[in-house]
C-alpha positions in Angstrom: 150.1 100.9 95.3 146.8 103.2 95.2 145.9 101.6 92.0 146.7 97.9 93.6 144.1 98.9 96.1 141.5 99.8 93.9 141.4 96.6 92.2 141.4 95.1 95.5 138.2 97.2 96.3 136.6 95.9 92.8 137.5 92.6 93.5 135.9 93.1 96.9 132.6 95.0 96.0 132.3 91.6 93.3 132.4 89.1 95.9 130.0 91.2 98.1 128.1 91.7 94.7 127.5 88.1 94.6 127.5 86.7 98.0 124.3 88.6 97.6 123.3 87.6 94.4 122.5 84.0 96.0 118.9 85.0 97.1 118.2 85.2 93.6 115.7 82.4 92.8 113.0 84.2 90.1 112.9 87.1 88.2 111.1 89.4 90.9 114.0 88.8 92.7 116.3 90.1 89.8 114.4 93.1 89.1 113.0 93.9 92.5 114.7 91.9 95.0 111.4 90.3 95.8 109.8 93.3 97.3 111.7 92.7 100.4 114.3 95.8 100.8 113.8 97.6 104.0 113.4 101.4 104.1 117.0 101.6 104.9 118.1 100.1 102.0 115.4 101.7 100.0 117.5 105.1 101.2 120.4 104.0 100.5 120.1 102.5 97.3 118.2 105.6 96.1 120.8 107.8 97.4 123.7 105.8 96.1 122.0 105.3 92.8 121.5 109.3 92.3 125.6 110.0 93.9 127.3 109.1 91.1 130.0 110.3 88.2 128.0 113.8 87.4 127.9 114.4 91.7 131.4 113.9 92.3 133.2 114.8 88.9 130.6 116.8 86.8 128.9 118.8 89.4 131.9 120.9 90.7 133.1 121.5 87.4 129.7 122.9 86.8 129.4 124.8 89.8 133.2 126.2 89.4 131.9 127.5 86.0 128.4 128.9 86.5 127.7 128.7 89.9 124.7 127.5 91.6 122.7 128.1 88.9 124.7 126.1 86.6 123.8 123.5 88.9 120.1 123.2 88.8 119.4 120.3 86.6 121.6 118.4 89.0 121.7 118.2 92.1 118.5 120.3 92.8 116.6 118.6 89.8 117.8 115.0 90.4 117.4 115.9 94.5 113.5 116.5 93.7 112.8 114.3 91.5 113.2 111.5 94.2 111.3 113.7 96.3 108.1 114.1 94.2 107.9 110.1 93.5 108.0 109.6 96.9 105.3 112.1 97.6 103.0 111.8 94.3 103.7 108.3 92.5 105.6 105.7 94.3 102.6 105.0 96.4 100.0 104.3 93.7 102.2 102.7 91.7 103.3 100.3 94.5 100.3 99.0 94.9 99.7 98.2 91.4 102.2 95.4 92.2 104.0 95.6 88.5 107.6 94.5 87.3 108.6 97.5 85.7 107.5 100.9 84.7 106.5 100.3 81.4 104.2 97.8 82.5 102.4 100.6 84.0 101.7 102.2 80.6 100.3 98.7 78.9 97.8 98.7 82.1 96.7 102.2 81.7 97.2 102.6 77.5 98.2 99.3 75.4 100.8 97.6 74.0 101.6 100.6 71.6 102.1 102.6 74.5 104.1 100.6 76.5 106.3 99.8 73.3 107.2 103.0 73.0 107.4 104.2 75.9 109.9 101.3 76.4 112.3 102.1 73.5 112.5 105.8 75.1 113.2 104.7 78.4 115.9 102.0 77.1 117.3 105.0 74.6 118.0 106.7 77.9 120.3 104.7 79.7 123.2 104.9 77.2 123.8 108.3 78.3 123.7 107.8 81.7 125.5 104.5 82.1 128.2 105.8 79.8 128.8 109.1 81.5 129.6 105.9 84.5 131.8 104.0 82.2 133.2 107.3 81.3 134.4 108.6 85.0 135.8 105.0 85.5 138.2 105.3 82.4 139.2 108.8 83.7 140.3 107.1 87.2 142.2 104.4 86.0 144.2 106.9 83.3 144.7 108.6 86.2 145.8 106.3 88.7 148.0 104.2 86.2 149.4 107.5 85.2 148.6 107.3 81.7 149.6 103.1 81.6 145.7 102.0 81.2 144.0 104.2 78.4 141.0 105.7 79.2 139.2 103.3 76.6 141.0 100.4 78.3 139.9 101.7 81.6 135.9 102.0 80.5 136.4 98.0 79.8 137.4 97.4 83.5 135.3 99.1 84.8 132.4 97.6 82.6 133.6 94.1 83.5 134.0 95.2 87.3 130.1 96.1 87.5 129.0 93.8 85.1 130.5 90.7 87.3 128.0 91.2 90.2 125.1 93.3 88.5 124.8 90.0 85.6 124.3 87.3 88.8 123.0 89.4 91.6 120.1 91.5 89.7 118.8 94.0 92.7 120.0 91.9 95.3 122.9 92.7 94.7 122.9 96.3 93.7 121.4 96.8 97.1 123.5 95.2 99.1 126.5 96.7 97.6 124.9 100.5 97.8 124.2 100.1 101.2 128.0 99.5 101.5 129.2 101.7 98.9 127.1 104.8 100.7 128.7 103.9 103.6 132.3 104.2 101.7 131.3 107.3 99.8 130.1 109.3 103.0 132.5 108.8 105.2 135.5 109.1 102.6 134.0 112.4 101.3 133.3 114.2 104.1 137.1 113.4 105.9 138.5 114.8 102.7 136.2 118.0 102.8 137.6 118.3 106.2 141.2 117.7 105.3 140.5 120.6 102.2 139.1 122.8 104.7 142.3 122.8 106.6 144.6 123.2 103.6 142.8 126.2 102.7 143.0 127.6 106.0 139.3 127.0 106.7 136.2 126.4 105.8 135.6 129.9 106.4 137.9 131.2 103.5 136.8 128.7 101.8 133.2 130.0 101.8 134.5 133.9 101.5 136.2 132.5 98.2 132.7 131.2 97.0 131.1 134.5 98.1 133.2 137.1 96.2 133.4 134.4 92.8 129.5 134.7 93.0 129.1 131.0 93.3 126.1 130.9 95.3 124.0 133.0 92.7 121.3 130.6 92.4 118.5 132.4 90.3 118.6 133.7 86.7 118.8 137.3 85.0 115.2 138.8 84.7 114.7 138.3 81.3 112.3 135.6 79.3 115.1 133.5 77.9 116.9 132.8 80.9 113.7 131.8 82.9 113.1 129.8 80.4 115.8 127.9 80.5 116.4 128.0 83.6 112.6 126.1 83.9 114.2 124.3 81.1 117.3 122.9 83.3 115.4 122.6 86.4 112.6 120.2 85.2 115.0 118.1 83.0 116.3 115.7 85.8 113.2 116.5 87.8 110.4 115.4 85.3 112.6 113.8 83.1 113.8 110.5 85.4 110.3 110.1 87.3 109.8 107.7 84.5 112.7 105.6 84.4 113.1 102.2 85.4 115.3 102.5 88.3 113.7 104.9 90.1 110.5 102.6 90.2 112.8 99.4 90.5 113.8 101.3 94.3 109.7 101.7 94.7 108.8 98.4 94.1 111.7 96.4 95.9 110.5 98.2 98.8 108.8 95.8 101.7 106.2 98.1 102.5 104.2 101.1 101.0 105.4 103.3 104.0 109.1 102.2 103.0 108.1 103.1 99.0 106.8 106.6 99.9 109.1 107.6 102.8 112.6 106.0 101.2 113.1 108.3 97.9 112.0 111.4 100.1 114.8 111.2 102.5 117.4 109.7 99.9 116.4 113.2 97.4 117.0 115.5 100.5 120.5 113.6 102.0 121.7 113.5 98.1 121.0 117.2 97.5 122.7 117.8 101.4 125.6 116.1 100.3 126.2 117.1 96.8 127.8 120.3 98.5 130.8 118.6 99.7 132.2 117.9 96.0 131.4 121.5 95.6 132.9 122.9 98.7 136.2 120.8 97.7 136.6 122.1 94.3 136.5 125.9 95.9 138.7 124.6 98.3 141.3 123.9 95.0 141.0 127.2 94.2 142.9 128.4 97.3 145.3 125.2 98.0 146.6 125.2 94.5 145.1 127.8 92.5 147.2 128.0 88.9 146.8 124.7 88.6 143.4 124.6 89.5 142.9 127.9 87.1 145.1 125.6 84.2 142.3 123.0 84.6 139.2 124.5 84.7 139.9 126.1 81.0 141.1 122.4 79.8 139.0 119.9 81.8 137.2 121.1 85.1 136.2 117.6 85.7 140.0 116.5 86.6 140.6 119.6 89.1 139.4 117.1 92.0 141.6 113.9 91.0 144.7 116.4 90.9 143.7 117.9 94.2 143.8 114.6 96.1 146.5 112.7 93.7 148.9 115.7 94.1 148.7 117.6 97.5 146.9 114.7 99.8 148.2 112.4 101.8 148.3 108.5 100.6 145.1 107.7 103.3 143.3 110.5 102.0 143.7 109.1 98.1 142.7 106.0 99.2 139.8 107.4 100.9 138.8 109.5 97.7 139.1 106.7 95.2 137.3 104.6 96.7 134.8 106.9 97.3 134.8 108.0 94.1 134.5 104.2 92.8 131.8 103.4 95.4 129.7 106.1 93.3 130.2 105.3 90.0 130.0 101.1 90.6 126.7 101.8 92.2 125.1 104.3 89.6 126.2 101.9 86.9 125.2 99.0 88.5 121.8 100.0 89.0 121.5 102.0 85.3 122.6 98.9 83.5 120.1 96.6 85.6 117.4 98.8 84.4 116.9 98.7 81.0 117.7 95.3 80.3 115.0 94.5 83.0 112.7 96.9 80.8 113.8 95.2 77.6 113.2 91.4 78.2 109.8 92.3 80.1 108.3 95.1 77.5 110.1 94.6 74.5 111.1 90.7 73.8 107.8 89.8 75.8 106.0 91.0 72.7 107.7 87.9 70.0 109.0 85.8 72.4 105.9 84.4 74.7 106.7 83.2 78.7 108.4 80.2 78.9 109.1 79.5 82.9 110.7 81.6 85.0 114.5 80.3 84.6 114.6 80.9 81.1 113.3 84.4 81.7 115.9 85.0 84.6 118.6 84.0 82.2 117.3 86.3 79.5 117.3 88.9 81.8 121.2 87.9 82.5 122.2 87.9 79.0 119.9 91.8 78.2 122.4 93.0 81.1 125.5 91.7 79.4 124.5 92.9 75.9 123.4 96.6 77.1 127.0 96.6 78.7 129.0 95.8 75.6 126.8 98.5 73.7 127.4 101.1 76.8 130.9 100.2 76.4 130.9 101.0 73.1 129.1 104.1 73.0 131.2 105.7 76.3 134.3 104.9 74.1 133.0 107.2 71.0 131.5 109.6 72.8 135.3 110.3 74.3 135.2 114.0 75.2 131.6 114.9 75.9 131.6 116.1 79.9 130.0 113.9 82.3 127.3 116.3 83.0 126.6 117.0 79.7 126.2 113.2 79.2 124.0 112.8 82.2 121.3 115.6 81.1 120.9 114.9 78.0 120.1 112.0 78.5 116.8 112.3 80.6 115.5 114.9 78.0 114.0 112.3 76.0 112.1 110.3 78.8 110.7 114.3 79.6 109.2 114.8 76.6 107.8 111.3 75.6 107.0 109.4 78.3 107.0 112.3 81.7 102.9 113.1 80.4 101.9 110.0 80.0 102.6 108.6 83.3 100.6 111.3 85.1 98.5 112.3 83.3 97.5 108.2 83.3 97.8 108.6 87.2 95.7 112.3 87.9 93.6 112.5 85.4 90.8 109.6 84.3 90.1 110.9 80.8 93.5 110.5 79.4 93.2 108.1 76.6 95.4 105.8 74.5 95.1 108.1 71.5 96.1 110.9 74.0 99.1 109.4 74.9 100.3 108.4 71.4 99.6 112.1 70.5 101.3 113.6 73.6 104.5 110.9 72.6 104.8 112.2 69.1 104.3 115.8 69.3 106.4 115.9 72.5 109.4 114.4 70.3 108.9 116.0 67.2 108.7 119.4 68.8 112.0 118.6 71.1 113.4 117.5 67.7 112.9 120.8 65.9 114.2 123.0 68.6 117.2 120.7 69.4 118.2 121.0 65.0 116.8 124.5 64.4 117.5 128.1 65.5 114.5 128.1 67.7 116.7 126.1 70.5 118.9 128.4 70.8 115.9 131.2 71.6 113.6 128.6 74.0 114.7 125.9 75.7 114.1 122.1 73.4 112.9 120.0 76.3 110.5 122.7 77.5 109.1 123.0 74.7 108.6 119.5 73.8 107.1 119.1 77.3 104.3 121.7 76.8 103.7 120.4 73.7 103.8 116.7 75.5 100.6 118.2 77.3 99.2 119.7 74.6 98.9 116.3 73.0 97.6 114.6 75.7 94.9 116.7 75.9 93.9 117.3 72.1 94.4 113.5 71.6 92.0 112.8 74.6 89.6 115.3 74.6 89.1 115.5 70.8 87.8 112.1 69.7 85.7 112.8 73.4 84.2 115.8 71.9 83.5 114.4 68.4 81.8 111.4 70.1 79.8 113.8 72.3 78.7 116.5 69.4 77.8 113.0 67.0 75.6 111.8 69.5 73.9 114.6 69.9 73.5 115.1 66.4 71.5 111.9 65.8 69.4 112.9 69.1 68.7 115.9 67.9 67.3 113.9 64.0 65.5 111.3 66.5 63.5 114.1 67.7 63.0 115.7 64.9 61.1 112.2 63.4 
C-alpha cells in the first residue's frame, strides 16, 4: 500500500511537472524560466534545491557519528553558501543578464576559460545527482522490501524526475519545489513531533544529545584539525557558489531585490530545518536503541527509514516518504537541469554554431536525457559510497578550479585571463597531489588547492603586469639615455 502511494505521488509530481512545463516557449524559459520567478519561489526553489538526499539521509548519519562538527560541510557550509551569493554575487551577476554561469567566465576571461571552467562544473554534477539517484534506489528497496533492487530503483527514480525536468526545464522544477517544500516541511516536522513523543520528549531527547557530545561543534586545538575543519567548512560554501544551479535560481528571479534577498532566507530556513533530521535520528537512539546501535555500525543512513517503516504509524510513513521523495525529486531535478543547460550553451556552442531557438531548446532536452542515463550509470557503480560522502566530494573540484576565478573576476579589476588559467591549473594539480599522496592525509586537499587557486591568480595576473611594467621602463630609461 505505502509503496502504491508513492508511485501515485511520482505520477502526481510528473503531471504537476508538466502542467508547468507548458510556459516553455524558448530556451530562457528552460534554463531560467524567463526571469519571471517571484521571490517566493526563488525561496523555495533554493531551499528545496539545497534539502535533499545528504539533509535527510546523510546528515544524521553524520551527525550521529561525529556530531556537529561532522556536520560542517553540510548543512552549515551549504546553508552559507546561499547566503554569501545572495549578499556578494547574485546581484552583480543578475544584472549581467547571462544564461548560465559559465557565460560569466567567457565575458570576463575567454573562451579557454569558460571551456574549462565548464567541464569542471559539468564534472560536478555526477556526484551530486547520483548521491539523488542513490537515496531513491535505497527507498524503493526499502519500501518493496527487497522486491525492486536498489539498481532497479535508481532507474525509477531517474525516469520519475527525468519525465517533467526533460519538458518543463525551470518551469517546472519551480513549480514543483514550491510544492514539494510544502510536502517536505510539513511531513517533517509532524514526524519530529510524533518522535519527540515516542522518546518521551523533546527534552530527553535533547539530554541524550547533550551527554553523547553531539552538539560539540568546534575542533581540537591543534593545526591539523583547524585545518580541516577550514577544509570541510569552505568545501560546500566556496565550492557550489560556482555552479550552475545556484545562478540558474539568481537569474530566474523577476527582480534584483528577489535575486539578492531569495538565497539569503532559503540558506538560513535550510540550515533551521536541517535540525529536524538530526533531532529524529537522536530521537532513534531512545525509541529503539539496539537497533538503532546495529545500524549506525552497518549503514547509519538506514536508521531513519527503519524508525518510521518499523515503529510509526501508516499516516506517519506516508508523511515521511513523501517527504523524503519531495527532497530528492527536487535536488535531482534541478542538478540534472544544470549541467546539461551548461553543456549545450558553453560546450556544444563552441562546434555547433546557433541555429534558432527550437533546435537549441530541443538540444537542451536531449543534454538532460543523456546526463541522466550517465548519472544512472555512475550512481549504480558507485553502489556503497555514503550519500554524504558523494555529495562533498563532489563540490571540491568546482573549489579549487573555478571558486577563484569567479571573484576574483568580480572584486578585483586586474585579474587576467592568464591569471585565471594559472589559478585553474595549479588549483587542480595541487588538489590532485594531496588527494594521491601522504600530504592529504597531513592538510586538508581542497584547502590546499584553494590557496594555491589564489596563488595562481595572482602570479598569473600580476607577473606578465610586472614584466610589461619593468620592460617599459627599461626602454625609457635607453630613450633617455640617447
Amino acid at each position: 500500500m505505502l509503496l502504491t502511494l508513492v508511485f501515485v505521488y511520482l505520477l502526481i509530481t510528473i503531471a504537476i511537472g508538466l502542467w508547468a512545463g507548458r510556459r516553455v516557449k524558448t530556451t530562457a524559459d528552460f534554463a531560467v524560466a524567463g526571469r519571471h520567478l517571484p521571490l517566493v519561489m526563488i525561496v523555495t526553489t533554493t531551499f528545496a534545491t539545497w534539502f535533499g538526499s545528504e539533509t535527510v539521509l546523510g546528515i544524521p548519519a553524520k551527525f550521529v557519528q561525529g556530531g556537529l562538527g561532522g556536520v560542517i560541510e553540510d548543512p552549515f557550509g551549504a546553508g552559507s553558501c546561499l547566503i554569501l551569493v545572495g549578499l556578494f554575487f547574485a546581484a552583480k551577476l543578475y544584472k549581467m543578464s547571462l544564461l548560465t554561469i559559465s557565460d560569466y567566465y567567457r565575458e570576463r576571461y575567454g573562451k579557454s576559460v569558460e571551456i574549462i571552467c565548464s567541464l569542471i562544473i559539468i564534472l560536478s554534477y555526477l556526484g551530486w545527482v547520483s548521491a539523488q539517484v542513490t537515496a531513491l534506489g535505497l527507498v524503493f528497496n526499502l519500501l518493496s522490501d527487497g522486491a525492486i533492487s536498489v539498481a532497479l530503483g535508481m532507474v525509477i527514480g531517474t525516469a520519475s524526475i527525468l519525465a517533467y525536468t526533460l519538458f518543463g526545464g525551470m518551469w517546472s522544477v519551480a513549480v514543483t519545489d514550491f510544492i514539494q517544500m510544502i510536502i517536505l516541511v510539513v511531513g517533517l516536522t509532524v514526524i519530529a513531533v510524533f518522535a519527540a513523543d515516542l522518546a518521551g520528549g523533546a527534552d530527553k531527547v535533547i539530554a541524550l544529545a547533550v551527554s553523547k557530545d553531539l552538539f560539540k561543534f568546534l575542533p581540537e586545538p591543534s593545526f591539523t584539525e583547524i585545518a580541516f575543519f577550514i577544509g570541510a567548512a569552505i568545501t560546500i560554501m566556496f565550492g557550489s557558489i560556482p555552479q550552475q544551479d545556484v545562478f540558474q535560481r539568481v537569474m530566474s528571479a523577476n527582480s534584483v531585490q528577489a535575486a539578492t534577498k531569495g538565497p539569503v532566507i532559503g540558506g538560513l530556513a535550510y540550515i533551521a530545518f536541517a535540525f529536524v533530521p538530526m533531532f529524529l535520528v537522536t530521537s532513534a537512539l531512545i525509541i529503539m536503541p539496539e537497533q538503532a546501535a546495529t545500524l549506525i555500525k552497518e549503514d547509519p543512513q538506514k536508521v531513519l527509514p527503519t524508525l518510521v517503516l518499523e515503529k510509526m504509524p501508516f499516516v506517519m510513513q506516508v508523511l515521511f516518504f513523501g517527504a523524503l521523495l519531495s527532497a530528492l525529486k527536487s535536488t535531482a531535478s534541478a542538478t540534472l537541469l544544470a549541467p546539461s543547460v551548461t553543456f549545450v550553451e558553453n560546450i556544444w556552442r563552441q562546434f555547433v554554431p546557433r541555429s534558432g531557438d527550437r533546435r537549441e531548446l530541443l538540444t537542451m532536452r536531449i543534454a538532460v536525457l543523456v546526463f541522466a542515463i550517465f548519472v544512472c550509470i555512475y550512481a549504480i557503480a558507485s553502489q556503497g559510497t555514503p550519500i554524504y560522502d558523494m555529495v562533498s566530494g563532489a563540490y571540491q573540484v568546482t573549489l579549487v578550479g573555478a571558486f577563484i576565478p569567479l571573484v576574483f573576476g568580480l572584486y578585483w579589476k586586474r585579474a587576467t585571463t592568464q591569471g585565471a588559467l594559472v589559478s585553474i591549473v595549479l588549483g587542480i594539480l595541487t588538489w590532485l597531489a594531496f588527494m594521491a599522496t601522504p600530504a592529504g592525509t597531513a592538510f586538508p586537499g581542497q584547502l590546499a588547492g584553494v590557496l594555491a587557486a589564489a596563488a595562481g591568480m595572482l602570479i598569473g595576473s600580476l607577473g606578465p603586469q610586472a614584466l610589461e611594467n619593468r620592460h617599459g621602463a627599461h626602454h625609457r630609461v635607453v630613450g633617455l639615455g640617447t
